[in-house]
C-alpha positions in Angstrom: 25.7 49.9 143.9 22.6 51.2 144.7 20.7 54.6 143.5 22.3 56.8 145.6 25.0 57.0 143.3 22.8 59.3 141.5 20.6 60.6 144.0 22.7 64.0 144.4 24.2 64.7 140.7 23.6 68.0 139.3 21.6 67.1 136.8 20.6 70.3 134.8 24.9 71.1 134.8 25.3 67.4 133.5 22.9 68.3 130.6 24.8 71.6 129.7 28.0 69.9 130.2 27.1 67.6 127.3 25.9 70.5 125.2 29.2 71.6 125.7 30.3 69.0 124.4 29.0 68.7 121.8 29.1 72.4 120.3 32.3 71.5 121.2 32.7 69.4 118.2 30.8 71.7 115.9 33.8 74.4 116.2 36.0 71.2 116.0 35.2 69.5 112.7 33.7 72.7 110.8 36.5 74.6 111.2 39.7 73.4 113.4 39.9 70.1 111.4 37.2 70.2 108.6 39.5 69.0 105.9 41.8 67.6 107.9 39.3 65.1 108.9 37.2 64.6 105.4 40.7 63.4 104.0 41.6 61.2 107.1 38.3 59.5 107.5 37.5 59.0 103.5 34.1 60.7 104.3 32.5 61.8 100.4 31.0 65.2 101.8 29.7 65.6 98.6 27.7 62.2 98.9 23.8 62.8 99.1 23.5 60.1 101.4 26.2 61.5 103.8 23.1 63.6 104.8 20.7 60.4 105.6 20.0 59.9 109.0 22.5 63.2 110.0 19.9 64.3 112.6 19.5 60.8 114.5 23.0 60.5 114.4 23.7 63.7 116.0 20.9 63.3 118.3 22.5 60.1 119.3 26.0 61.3 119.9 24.7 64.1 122.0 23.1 61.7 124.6 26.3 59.9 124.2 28.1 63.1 125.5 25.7 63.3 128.1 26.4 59.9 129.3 30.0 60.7 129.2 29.3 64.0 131.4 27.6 61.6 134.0 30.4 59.7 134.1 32.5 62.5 134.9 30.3 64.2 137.2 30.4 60.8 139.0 33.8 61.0 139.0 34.0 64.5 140.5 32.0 63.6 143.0 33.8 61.0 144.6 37.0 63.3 144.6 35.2 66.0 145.6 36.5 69.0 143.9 35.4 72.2 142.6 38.1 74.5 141.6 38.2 74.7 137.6 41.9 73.1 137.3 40.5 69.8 139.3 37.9 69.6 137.0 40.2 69.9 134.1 42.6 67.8 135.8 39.7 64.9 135.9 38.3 65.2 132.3 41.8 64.9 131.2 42.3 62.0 133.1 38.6 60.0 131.7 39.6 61.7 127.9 43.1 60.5 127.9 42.3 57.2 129.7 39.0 56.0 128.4 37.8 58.3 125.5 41.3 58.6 123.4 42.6 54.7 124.6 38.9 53.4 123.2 39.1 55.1 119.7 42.8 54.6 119.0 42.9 50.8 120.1 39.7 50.6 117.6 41.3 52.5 114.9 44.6 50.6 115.4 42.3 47.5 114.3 41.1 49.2 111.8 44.3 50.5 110.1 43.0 54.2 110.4 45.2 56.7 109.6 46.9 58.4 112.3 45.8 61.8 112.1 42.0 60.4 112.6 43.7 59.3 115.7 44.6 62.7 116.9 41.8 64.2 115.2 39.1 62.1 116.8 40.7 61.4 120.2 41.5 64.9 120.6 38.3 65.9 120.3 37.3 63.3 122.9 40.0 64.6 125.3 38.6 68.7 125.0 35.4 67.5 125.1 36.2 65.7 128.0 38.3 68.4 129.7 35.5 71.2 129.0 32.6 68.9 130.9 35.0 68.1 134.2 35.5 72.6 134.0 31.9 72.9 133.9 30.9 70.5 136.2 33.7 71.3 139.1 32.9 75.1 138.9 28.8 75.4 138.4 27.7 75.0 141.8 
């Protein structure tokens, strides 16, 4: 595999795709599932030190969503589509069959409850699912 794999990504759509993503998961764990999620993942909000580090950590998982973006715009790329439902169609398919499998057969491990499950690979799969729209319709 050489560089050329990379050579003609859209890289600025890539970027906002993960940005997506991400403010994505504001709207989905300060509102949708808030308190669904405090009481499924045993998280203290309350704690002071929940707050340590908040801004790496968040920096972190937006390059992660980036990444993951990449990967999709990869994807898309070797399929070669660009209508809105393909690009659905294709986040589904990496959210469903990498993001959601990844958490739950960690959290099976783990004995996590299952609506951290749901909550957490859900969010995956949207997130997912909103980057392949973004990236099979910005041209």
């Amino acid at each position: 595999m050489g560089t050329d794999l990379f050579s003609n990504l859209p890289w600025l759509h890539i970027v906002v795709a993960g940005l997506a993503y991400f403010a994505l998961g504001a709207i989905w764990y300060s509102f949708i599932f808030k308190n669904a999620w405090i009481k499924s993942s045993g998280v203290n909000a309350n704690d002071p030190n929940m707050k340590k580090g908040v801004a790496q950590t968040m920096l972190a998982s937006l390059v992660l969503m980036i990444v993951a973006s990449l990967g999709i715009a990869i994807f898309l790329s070797r399929v070669g589509v660009s209508s809105w439902m393909s690009g659905a169609k294709v986040g589904l398919v990496a959210g469903v069959c990498f993001s959601a499998t990844s958490i739950c057969i960690s959290y099976l491990y783990e004995k996590r409850p299952w609506m951290l499950h749901f909550i957490n690979a859900g969010y995956n799969v949207a997130g997912c699912v909103v980057a392949g729209i973004i990236l099979a319709i910005w041209k």
